[in-house]
FIFIDREN-18617 format. One record per residue (C-alpha): residue in one letter; x, y, z. Coordinates in steps of 0.05 Angstrom, whole numbers, plus 32768, in hexadecimal, padded with zeros to 4 digits. Example, Ala and Ser with C-alpha at 12.3 -4.5 7.8 and 13.67 -1.06 7.14 Angstrom:
<atoms>
a80F67FA6809C s81117FEB808F 
</atoms>
This chain:
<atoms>
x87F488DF8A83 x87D888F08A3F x880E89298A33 x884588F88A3D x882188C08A10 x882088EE89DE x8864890F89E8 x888788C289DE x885A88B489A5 x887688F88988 x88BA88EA8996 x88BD88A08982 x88A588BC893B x88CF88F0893B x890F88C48948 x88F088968910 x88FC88C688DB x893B88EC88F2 x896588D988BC x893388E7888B x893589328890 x897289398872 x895B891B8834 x891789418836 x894A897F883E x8961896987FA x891F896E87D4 x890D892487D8 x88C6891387F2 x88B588DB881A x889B88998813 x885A889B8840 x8844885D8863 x880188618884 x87F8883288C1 x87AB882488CF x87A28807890D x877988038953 x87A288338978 x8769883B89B1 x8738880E89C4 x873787C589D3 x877A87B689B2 x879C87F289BD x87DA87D189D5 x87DA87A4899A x87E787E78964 x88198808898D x884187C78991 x883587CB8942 x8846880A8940 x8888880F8968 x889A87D5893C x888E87F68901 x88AE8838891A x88F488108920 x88F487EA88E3 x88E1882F88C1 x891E884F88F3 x8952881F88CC x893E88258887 x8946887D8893 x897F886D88B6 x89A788538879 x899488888852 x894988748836 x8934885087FC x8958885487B8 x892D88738782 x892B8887873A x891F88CE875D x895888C2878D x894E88AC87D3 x891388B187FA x88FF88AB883E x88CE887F8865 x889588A1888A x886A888988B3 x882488A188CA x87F3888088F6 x87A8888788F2 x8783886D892B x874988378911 x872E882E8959 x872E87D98940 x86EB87EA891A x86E187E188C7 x86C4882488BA x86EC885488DD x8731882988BA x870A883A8878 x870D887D8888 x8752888688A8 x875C88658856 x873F88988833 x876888CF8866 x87B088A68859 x879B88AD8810 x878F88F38810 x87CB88FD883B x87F888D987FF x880688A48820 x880D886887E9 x881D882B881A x87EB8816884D x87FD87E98887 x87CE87C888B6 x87CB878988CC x879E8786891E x8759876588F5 x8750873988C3 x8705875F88BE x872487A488B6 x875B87828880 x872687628862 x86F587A78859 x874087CF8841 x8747879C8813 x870887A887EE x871587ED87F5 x875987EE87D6 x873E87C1879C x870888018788 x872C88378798 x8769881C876B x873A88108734 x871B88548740 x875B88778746 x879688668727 x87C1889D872E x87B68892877F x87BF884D8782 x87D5882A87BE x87F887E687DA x87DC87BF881C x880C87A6884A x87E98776887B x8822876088B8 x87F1873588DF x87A4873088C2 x87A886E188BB x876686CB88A4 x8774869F886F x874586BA8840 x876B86F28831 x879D86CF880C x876B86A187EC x872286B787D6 x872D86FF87E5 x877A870787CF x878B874687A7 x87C4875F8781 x87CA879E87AC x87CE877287EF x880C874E8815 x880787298852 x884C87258877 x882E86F888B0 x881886AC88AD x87D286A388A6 x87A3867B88D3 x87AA863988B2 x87FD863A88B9 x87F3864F88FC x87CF86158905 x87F785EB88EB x883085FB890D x881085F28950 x87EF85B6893D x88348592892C x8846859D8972 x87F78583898B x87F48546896D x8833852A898E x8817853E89CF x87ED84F689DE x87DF850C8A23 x87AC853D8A05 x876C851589EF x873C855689F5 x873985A389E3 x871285DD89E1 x870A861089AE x8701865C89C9 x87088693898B x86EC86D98982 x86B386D08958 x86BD86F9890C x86EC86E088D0 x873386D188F6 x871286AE8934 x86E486838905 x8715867588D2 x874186598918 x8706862B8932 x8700861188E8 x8749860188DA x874F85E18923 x871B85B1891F x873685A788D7 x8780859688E2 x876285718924 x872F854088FE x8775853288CD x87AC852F8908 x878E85198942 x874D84F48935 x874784D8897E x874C851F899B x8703852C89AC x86ED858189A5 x86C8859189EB x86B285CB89DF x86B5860F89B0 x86AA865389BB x869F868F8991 x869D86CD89B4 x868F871789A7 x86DB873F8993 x8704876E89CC x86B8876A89EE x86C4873B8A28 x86D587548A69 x86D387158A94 x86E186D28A71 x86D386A68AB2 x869686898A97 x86BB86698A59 x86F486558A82 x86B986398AB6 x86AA86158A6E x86EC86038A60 x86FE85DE8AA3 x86B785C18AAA x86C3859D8A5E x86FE857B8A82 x872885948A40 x877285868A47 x878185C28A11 x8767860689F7 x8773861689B3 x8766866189A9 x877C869A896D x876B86CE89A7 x8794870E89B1 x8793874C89D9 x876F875B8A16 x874187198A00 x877A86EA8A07 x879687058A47 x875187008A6B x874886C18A4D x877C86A08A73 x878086D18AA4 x873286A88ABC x875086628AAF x877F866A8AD9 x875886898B0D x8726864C8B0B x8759861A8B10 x876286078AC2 x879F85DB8AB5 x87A085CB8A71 x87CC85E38A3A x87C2861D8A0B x87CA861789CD x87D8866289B2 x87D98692896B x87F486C489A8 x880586B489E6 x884A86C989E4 x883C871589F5 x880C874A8A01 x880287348A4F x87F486EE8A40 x882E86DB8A5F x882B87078A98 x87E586ED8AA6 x87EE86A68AA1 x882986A68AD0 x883E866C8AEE x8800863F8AD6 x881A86538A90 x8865862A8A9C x886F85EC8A67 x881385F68A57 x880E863A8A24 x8831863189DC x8831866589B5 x884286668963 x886386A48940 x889286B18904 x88C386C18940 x88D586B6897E x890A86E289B3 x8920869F89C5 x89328687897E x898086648988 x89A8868B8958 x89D686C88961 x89B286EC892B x897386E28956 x898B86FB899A x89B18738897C x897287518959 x894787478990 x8980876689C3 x897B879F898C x892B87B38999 x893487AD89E2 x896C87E689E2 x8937880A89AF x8900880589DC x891487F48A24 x88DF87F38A51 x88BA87B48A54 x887387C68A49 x889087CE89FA x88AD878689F2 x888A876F89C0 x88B387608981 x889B874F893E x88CB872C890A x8898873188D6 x8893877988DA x88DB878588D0 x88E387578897 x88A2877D8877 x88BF87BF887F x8904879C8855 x88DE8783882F x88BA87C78814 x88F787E88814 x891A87B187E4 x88D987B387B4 x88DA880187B3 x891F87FD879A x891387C3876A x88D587F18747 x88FB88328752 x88BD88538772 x888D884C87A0 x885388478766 x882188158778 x882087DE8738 x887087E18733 x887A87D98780 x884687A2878A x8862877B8754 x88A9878D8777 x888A876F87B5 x8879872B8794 x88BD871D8787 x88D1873887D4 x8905870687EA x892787288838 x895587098866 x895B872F88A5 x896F871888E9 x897E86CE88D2 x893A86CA88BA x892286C18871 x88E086C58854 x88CF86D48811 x888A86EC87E7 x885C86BA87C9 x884686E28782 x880E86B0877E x87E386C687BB x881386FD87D3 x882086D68815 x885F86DC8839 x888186978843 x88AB8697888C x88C5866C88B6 x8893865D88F5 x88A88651893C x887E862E8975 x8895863F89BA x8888861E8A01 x887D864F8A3D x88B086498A77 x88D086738AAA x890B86AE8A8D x895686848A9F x893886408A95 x8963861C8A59 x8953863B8A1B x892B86788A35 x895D86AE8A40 x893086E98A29 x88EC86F68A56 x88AF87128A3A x889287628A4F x88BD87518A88 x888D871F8AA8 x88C486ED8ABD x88AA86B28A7F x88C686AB8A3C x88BB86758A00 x88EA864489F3 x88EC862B89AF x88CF85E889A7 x88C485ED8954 x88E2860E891F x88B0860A88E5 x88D98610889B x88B8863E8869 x88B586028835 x888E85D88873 x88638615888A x885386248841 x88048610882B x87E4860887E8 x87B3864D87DA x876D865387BD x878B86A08799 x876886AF8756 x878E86F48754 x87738727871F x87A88755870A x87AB879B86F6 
</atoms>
């Protein structure tokens, strides 16, 4: 089993970067990209989606011919360095990608990793500037980032917490049937930053909606969740609110629903990774789920792309799309073009000025607090053939049907970003 995970990890680089050897034939070196991410552990899953994501996008930049610069055109490579989810072994697999030459770092699984690269981008740049690097961040959301902690060598391509909030709380508050909820969030930055915002946006949009209950609990650590869904049910909450992901989202519901719980979930990811497989039938018009896409998004442009991936990657254990990835991946390849090289202050002031549309979506770069601005889409659960849920989701037999397309202007939120600048 091992040689054949390892054979289609081989071969799905290797078909990444076919068209690139031609060009490396012609004397022209590479563009290195350096995904950091768990690729074992708790959230394993999680950075292979990432990276089979990134793999494609990468795949269609090579495939029409690289990225223009003043040295001619270049290729798109990238290598993957296994964090294991923790902060110290990403710093190292940092310092490797750097020594490797890699001058673009992606990662994106924890805010807490993003958070300890970004602080170690900022010294090493200062350090080093003949080895300085850009930070890429696809799906880190703590809102911090982009505010107190922002830095001119870091983009995030993903909504943060508080827009994800948002966006699931415009679809809340015209729910009146709910009048309680519950709180459950893994307990470091992202999770906290989650409870905050909720009881936040709940005090301002739905003052008689009383908070039951909240829990904080220990990261990709929890093997059985049935005492917090024992919680859960006993608070007599009509809703879960939860930024919960991975193997701590499916077991999550996987308990509620074993117990009997059935009240709505309110979700940062619901729409994939098993969460949909879990919830099942329980899950039908109860689990919404907010992304910066959605399979089930109405327009041609929509269903094409996503048609697109599944002939990519076939088998239904790899459904798990990412618009945002895709439109980062354009997005470095138009600012590598616009500075003529892949040099760090040239291409990150590029990437301010990153404007992509791709798919029928548009999103453009915020130079303020370098945060991407995206539509947002909030999705119901129901069954794959019911009216407006033609796609399923890892072949479980449940899709999202769009309920709320979210506007960049309308998703957009003021920013707390003093940025210094090189």
């Amino acid at each position: 089993m091992k040689n054949l995970r390892r054979a289609v990890l081989k071969s799905l680089a290797a078909a990444a970067f076919l068209p690139a050897f031609g060009l490396r034939a012609q004397g022209t070196a590479p563009v290195k990209l350096a995904m950091i991410e768990g690729l074992s552990g708790g959230n394993a899953n999680g950075g292979e989606a990432v990276f089979r994501n990134l793999a494609w996008a990468v795949e269609r930049v090579n495939q029409r011919g690289g990225v223009r610069t003043r040295e001619g055109r270049r290729p798109l490579q990238l290598d993957r360095y296994d964090s294991k989810g923790q902060i110290e072994e990403a710093l190292s697999a940092l310092r490797s990608a750097i020594d490797d030459g890699a001058r673009v770092i992606l990662q994106g699984n924890s805010s807490a990793v993003a958070a300890a690269l970004i602080e170690a981008i900022n010294r090493h740049n200062e350090r080093e500037p003949a080895q300085r690097v850009v930070f890429l961040n696809y799906s880190a959301v703590d809102p911090i980032l982009t505010n107190e902690k922002c830095s001119f060598w870091h983009f995030r391509f993903d909504a943060h917490a508080d827009m994800r909030m948002a966006a699931l709380m415009s679809v809340l508050r015209e729910d009146r049937a709910l009048k309680s909820v519950y709180l459950v969030n893994p307990d470091y930055s992202f999770g906290q930053a989650v409870q905050r915002e909720a009881r936040r946006q709940l005090a301002a949009q739905r003052p008689d909606m009383q908070v039951v209950g909240e829990e904080l609990h220990p990261l990709l650590r929890i093997k059985d969740f049935a005492p917090y869904a024992t919680k859960i049910k006993a608070s007599g909450a009509d809703a879960v609110i939860t930024g919960n992901f991975s193997n701590d989202l499916t077991l999550l519901v996987k308990a509620a629903r074993e117990i009997g719980f059935e009240g709505r979930f309110f979700t940062f990811y619901g729409n994939a990774l098993g969460a949909p497989a879990a919830i099942g039938e329980a899950g039908i018009g109860k689990v919404v789920a907010v992304a910066d896409w959605l399979p089930n998004l109405p327009t041609r442009e929509s269903e094409a792309f996503y048609q697109s991936f599944r002939q990519r990657f076939p088998r239904p254990a790899d459904d798990y799309v990412h618009m945002r990835m895709q439109m980062m991946v354009e997005a470095l390849a138009q600012a590598i073009e616009r500075a003529g090289s892949a040099e760090a202050v040239p291409l990150a002031l590029a990437l301010e000025q990153a404007s992509v549309t791709f798919a029928g979506q548009s999103g453009r770069m915020r130079a303020a607090d370098h945060q991407f601005q995206q539509p947002l889409v909030v999705g119901l659960m129901d069954r794959q053939g019911t009216p407006g849920v033609k796609f399923d989701v890892e072949g479980s037999g449940y899709g999202f049907r769009t309920v709320r397309v979210i506007a960049p202007a309308q998703a957009e939120m003021p920013h707390a970003c003093r940025m210094m600048r090189p």
